[in-house]
N, C-alpha and C positions, 0 to 999 in steps of 0.2 A: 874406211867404212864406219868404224865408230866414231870418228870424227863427223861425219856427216848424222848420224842419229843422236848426237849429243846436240847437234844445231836442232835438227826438229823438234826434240822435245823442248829446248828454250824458247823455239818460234810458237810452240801451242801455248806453253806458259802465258806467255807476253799477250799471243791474242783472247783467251781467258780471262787477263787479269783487267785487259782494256775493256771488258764486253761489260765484266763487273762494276769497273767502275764508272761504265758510261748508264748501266742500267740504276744504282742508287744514286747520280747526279739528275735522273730523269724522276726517279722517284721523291727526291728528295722536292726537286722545284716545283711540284702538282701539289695544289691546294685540295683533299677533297669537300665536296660540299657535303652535306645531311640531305640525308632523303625530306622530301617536302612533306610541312608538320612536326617537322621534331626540331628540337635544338642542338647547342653544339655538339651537347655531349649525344646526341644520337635519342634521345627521349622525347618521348610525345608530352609537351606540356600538357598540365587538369587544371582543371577550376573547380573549387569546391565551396556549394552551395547551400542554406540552409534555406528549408520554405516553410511559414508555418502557418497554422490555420485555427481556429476559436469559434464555437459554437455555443450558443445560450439556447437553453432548454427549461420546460418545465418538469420535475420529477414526474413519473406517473406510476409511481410506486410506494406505496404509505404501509411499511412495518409497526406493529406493536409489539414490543416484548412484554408478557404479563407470567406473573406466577401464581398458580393457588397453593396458600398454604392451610392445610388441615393439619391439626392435631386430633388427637387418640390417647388411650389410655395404654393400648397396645398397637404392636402394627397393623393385625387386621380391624383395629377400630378407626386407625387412620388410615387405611386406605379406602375403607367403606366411607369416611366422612369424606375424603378427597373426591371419591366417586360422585356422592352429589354433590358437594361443590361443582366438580366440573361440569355434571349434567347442567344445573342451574346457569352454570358461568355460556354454558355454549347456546341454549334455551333465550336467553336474553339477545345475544348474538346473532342468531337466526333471526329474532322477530326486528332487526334494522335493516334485514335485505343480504344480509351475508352469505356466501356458500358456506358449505363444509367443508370444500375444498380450499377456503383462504385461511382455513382455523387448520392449524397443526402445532404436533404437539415435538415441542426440542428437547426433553429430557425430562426425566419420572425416576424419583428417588425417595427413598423412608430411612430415618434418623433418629436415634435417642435423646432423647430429649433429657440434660441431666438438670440435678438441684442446685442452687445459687452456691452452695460450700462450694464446691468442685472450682471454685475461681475467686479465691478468697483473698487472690492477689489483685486484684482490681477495685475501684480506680487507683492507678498510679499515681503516687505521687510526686507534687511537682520538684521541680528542678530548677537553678538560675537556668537561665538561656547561657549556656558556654559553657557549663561547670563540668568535670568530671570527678567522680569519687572513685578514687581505689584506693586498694590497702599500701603500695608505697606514699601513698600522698597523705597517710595518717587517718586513712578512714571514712567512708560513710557515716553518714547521720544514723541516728538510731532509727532503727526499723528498714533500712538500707540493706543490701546486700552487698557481699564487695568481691572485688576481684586483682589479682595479682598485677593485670595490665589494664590499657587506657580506654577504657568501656565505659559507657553508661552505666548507672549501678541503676535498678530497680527494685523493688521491695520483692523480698523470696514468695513463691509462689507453690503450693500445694495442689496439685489436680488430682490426685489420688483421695484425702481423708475426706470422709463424711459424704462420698460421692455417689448419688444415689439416682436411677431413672426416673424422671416421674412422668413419662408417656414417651410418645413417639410424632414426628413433625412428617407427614407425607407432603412432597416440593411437586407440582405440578406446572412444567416451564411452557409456555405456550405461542405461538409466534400468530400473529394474525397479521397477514397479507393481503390486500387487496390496491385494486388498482382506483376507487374509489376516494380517492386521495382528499378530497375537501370535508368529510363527513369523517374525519378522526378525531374529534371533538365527542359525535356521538357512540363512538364504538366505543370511547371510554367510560363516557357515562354511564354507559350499558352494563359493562363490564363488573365498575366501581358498584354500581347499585346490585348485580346478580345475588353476591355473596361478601361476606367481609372476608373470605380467605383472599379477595384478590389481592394483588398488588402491581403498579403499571410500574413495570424496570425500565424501560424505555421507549419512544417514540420518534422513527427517523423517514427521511424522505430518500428516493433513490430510481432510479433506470431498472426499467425491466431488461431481460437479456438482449428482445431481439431487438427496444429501441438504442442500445448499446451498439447493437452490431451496424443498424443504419447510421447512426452520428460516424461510427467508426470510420467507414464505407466514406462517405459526405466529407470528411474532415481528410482523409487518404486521398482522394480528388484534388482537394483545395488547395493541400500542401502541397503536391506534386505541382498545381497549376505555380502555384506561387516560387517553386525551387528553380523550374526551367525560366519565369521570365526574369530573375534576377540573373541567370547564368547568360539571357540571350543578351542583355543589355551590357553587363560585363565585360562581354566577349565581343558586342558591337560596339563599346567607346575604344575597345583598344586593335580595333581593323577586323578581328577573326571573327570564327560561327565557329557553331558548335559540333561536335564528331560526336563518336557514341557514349556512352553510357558505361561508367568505369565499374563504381558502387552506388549500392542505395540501402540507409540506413533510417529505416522511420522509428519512430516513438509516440508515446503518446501520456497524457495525464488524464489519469482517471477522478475526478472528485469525489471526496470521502464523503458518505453519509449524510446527510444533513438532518441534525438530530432536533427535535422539537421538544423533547424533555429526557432527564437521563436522572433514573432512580438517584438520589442524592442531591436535586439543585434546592437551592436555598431559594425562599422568598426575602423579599426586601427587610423585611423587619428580621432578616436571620435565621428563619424556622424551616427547619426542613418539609417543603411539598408534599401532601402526601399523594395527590394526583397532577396532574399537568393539566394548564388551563383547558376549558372547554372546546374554546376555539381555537382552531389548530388549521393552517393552512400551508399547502407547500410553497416555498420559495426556490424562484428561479437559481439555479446554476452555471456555470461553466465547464466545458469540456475544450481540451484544447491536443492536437498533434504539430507533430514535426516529422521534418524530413530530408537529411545530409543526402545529397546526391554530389558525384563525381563525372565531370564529364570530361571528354579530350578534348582539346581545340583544334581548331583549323585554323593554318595561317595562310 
């Protein structure tokens, strides 16, 4: 009897080990394929595409930046004189057609105004071009000040002795805005002539918000149109079309300002401007986006 149950279990063994290994020779010899669209490794191949788009515009936005500076003997005399400055300055402004609402005011501040001692270290004296004085190197020149390490030396400076108020500066910062962009010529004039507390800080060209948001809008289109038909030709030299839509990555460049005078330009013979030419006109620009798009393919 246990001779015969020692046969059966070696006959289930045997038929077991045959099923096994009839089932990994069957497994073995099957090629699978990839599902249709992907490659070997089982992945949806992408294409990735760049589309971009460029729009030329005219600004229709003309900035002035101007300051009134009034002096006083005290601060409530400099702000009382800032006060008609500004009335004058704005008075002139109105009578070219300007709202009030394109005149606003960027910052208002009063200062003491001290005596020449208080900066008795200035003008600096020159230097070779490359030179450095310190006291291991034997020293400054006379009238030099020095220093233990590799600094510039400049002449000692006292801002404290003999330093004394002699009134008060009220800063009246002013931005004028208008969409009247070809007649910035005349606002300066206006301006220049109201009062001499003026002064023109600068003059630039630029996009209002909501022509900003339409170029955006426009150029978001253009590039899109332009990213899909590089992706469809791509994908049609090499047999396939295109499947959905992986990522989408836009951008965009915004152009800076475009400034028509900027407190500090020099005239030709060297001298610094005190106002910016009469005529003044804006000059066209560029706006430009992009747009990475990732698509799947179809094979």
């Amino acid at each position: 009897m246990a001779e015969n149950t020692s046969l059966l279990i070696v006959g289930i063994l045997i038929v077991v080990l045959l099923t096994a290994g009839l089932t990994y020779y069957i497994t073995k010899g099957t090629v699978t394929q990839p599902p249709p669209g992907t490659n070997q490794t089982g992945e949806t191949p992408t294409i990735t595409v760049r589309g971009e788009a460029t729009k030329t515009f005219t600004p229709d936005l003309l900035t002035l930046g101007i300051s009134l500076e009034s002096f006083g003997n005290d601060t409530a005399s400099s702000q009382a004189q800032s006060s008609k400055d500004t009335a004058a300055f704005k008075s002139a402004l109105l009578a070219t057609g300007l709202n009030s609402s394109e005149i606003q005011t960027s910052s208002y501040y009063t200062y003491p105004v001290y005596n020449n001692s208080c900066y008795d270290c200035y003008p600096y004296k020159a230097m070779p071009i490359g030179e450095v004085y310190t006291a291991k190197s034997g020293g400054a020149p006379a009238g030099y000040a020095t220093d233990a390490v590799a600094t510039p030396m400049m002449p000692p400076c006292n801002y404290e002795s003999n330093c004394t108020i002699i009134g008060y500066s009220t800063v009246h910062s002013i931005l004028v805005k208008t969409s009247r962009t070809s007649e910035g010529g005349k606002f300066v004039e206006a301006a220049v002539n109201a009062t001499n507390a003026t002064k023109i800080d600068y003059v630039y060209f630029s996009i209002k918000d909501e022509t900003r948001v339409k170029v955006e809008s426009d150029l978001e289109a253009d590039a899109a149109a332009s990213a899909k038909a590089k992706a469809e030709n791509i994908a049609s030299g090499i047999g396939a079309s295109l499947g959905k839509i992986v990522s989408i990555n836009p951008d965009y460049y915004y152009p800076y300002p475009i400034y028509a005078y900027q407190k500090g330009d020099t005239s030709g013979g060297g001298g610094v401007v005190a106002t910016p030419p009469t005529e003044i006109f804006p000059t066209d620009t560029t706006m430009s986006a992009s747009i990475v798009v990732v698509y799947e393919l179809k094979q």
